[in-house]
N, C-alpha and C positions, 0 to 999 in steps of 0.2 A: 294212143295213150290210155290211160285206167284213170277212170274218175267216176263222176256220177253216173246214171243210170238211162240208157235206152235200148239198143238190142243185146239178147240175151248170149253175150258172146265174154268169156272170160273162166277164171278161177275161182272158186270161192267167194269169198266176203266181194271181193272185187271183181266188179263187170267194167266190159269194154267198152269205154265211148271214142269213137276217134275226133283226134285235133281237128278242127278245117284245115284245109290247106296254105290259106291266107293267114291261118295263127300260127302254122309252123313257122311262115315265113319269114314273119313278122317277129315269133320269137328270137330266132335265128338270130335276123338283123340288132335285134337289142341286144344282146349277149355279145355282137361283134366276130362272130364266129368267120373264122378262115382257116389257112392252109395250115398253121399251124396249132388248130387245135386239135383235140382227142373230147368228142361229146359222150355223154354216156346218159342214154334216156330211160329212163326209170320207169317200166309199164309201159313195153314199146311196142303194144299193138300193132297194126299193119306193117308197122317199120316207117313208115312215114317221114318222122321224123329224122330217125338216122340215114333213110337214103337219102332226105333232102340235105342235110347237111356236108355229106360225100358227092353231089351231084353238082350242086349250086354253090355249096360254099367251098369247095374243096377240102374239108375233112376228112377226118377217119373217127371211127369211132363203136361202138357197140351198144345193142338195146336188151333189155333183160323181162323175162314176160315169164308165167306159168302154164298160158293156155298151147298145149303142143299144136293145137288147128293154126292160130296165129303165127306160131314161129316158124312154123314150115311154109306160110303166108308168105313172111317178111325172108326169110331166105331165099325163098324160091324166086324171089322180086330183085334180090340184091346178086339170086346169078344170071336172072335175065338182063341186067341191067350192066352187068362184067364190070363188079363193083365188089365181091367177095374177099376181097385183098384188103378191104378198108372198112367194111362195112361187114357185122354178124350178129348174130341174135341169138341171143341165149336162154335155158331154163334155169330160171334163178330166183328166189325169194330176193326182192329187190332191199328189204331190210337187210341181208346180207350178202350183198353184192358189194366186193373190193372198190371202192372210188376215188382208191387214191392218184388213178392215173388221169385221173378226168381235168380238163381245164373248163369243160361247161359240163352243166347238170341241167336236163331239161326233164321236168316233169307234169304230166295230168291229173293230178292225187286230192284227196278230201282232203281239209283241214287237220283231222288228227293222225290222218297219216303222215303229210308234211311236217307235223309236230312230235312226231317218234324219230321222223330222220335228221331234224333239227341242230341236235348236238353233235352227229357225226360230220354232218355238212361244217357246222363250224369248227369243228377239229380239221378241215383239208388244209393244203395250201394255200396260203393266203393269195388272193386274186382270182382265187375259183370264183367263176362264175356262175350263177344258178339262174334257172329263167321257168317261169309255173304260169301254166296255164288257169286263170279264174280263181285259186284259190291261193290265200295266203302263208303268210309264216308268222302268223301271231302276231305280238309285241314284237318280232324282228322287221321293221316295218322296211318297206323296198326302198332302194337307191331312187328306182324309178319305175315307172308304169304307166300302162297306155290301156285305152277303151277302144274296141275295133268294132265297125258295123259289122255284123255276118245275119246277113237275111237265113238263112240255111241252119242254122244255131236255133236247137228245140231246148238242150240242158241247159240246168241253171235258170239264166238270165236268158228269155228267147230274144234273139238278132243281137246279142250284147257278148263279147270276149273281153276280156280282162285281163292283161300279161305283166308280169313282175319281176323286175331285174334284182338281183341281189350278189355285192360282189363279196365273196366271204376276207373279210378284217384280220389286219395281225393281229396279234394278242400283246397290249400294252399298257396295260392297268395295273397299276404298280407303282413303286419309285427307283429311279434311277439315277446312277452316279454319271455324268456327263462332263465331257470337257471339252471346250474350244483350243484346236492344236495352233494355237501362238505365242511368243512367250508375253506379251502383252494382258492375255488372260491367262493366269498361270493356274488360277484358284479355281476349287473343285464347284461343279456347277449340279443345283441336284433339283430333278424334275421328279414331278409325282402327278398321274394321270389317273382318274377312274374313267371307267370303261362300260357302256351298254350298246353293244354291237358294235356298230361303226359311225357312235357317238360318242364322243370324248369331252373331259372337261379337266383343265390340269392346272398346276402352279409351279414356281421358278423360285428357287433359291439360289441365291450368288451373294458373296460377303456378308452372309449372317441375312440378306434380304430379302423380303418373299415379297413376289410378284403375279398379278395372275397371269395365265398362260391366255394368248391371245387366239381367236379360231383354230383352236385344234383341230386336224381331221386325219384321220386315217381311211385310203381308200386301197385295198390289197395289204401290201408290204410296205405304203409308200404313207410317212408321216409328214404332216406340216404345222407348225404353229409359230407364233411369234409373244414375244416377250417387250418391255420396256426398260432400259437398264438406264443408269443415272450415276455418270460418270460427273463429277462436278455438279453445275447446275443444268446441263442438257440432260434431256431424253433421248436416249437413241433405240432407236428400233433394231430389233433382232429377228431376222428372218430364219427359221429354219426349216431347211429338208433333210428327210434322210428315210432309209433301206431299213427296213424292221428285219431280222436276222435270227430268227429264235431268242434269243437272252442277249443279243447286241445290237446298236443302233448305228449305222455309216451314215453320213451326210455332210452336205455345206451349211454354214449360215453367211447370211449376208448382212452386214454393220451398217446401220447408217445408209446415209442418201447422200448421193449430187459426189462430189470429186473426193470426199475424205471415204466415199463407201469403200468396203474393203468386203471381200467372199473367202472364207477361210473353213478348214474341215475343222469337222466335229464328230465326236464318238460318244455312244455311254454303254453302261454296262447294268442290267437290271442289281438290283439288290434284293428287291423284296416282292414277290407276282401276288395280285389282288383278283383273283376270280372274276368273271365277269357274266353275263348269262349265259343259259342253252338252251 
């Protein structure tokens, strides 16, 4: 992969440092990578990464590099290895490298370069996953991350790896017109969430009532939050899940507890989109 600096092996601005092979692995593993993904490693020195991922996890996928000594490195690895069918490497300015087919994104990159690719990453499909070696994503701060020993580890931080998951979020910042399909709730239900990454904070209107929105979270496409609604003198809790869909929202909610619970679909429909970072 391309990140900071020890032998004199690369393109321009950017020199080659390879991953260990314990933080491929490792990345790999966080990211959940298998048979059905498609990786795409951004500064794919040796190829490494992407042969690990076609070898051990059953993938396919492609790495994109400048240095032509590497790429005929990592080619000439992936037809020794009679892996050419799923695995290739390409010369490519990795700022413009296509990523819309990618389910995981793995990269070795400085900070401001993770931060020029930023906004394109959160423009993917939602559920993309991303996984970086040692360096961050800003203020997009990770799902999750892990500290590895590596004796053998000179950059950065010596004997210390650093790996960061980040699953990219739908886009749900905004208000929305929502409705419970029973005729029991017949009346328009309208949510309004603001959005910074894949942190949410929202509210609940239902007959003229505003509520706040209970643990929102969005992880991929997949929303959850809960509400309190006040039929008479009870409270009843409102569970909901549902499918972020570009401009529309599919899911259940679940009414209540113990024998009167009821699970019933719901929809909504954006009205008005509220930007969120890049």
């Amino acid at each position: 992969n391309v990140g900071a600096q020890t032998e004199e092996r690369g393109v321009g601005d950017v020199v080659y440092v390879p991953t260990p092979q314990i933080v491929v692995d490792e990345m790999l593993r966080m990211a959940k990578v298998g048979a059905g993904d498609f990786v795409i490693d951004l500064g794919s020195g040796d190829g490494r990464m992407i042969i690990t991922a076609v070898k051990k996890f059953g993938a396919r996928g492609f790495g994109v590099d400048l240095s032509d000594d590497l790429l005929r490195e990592s080619n000439g690895l992936a037809l020794v290895e009679g892996i050419t069918d799923r695995a290739r490497f390409i010369k490519e300015n990795l700022f413009e490298t296509d990523l819309s087919k990618a389910t995981v994104i793995t990269t070795y990159l400085l900070p401001e370069m993770n931060a020029k690719l930023r906004p394109r990453i959160l423009n993917l499909k939602p559920g993309t996953r991303v996984v970086a070696h040692d360096y961050h994503m800003g203020d997009w701060l990770s799902d999750e991350h892990k500290e590895l020993i590596v004796p053998e580890k000179t950059v950065g931080t010596p004997d210390r790896s650093y790996v960061y998951l980040w699953t990219v979020p739908a886009k749900v910042g905004g208000r929305w017109q929502a409705r419970i399909k029973s005729p029991a709730h017949a009346g328009n239900l309208e949510l309004e969430f603001s959005q910074s990454f894949q942190k949410l904070q929202g509210s609940a209107r239902e007959g003229g009532r505003q509520v706040a929105v209970v643990a929102p979270r969005i992880e991929g496409d997949q929303l959850t939050f809960a509400f309190f609604a006040k039929p008479a003198d009870n409270l009843t809790r409102h569970e909901f899940t549902g499918t972020v869909k570009g401009d529309a929202i599919e899911g259940s909610v679940r009414i209540g507890a113990g024998a009167t619970q009821q699970q019933l679909p719901w929809s909504a429909q954006v009205v008005q989109r509220v930007a969120g970072p890049q």
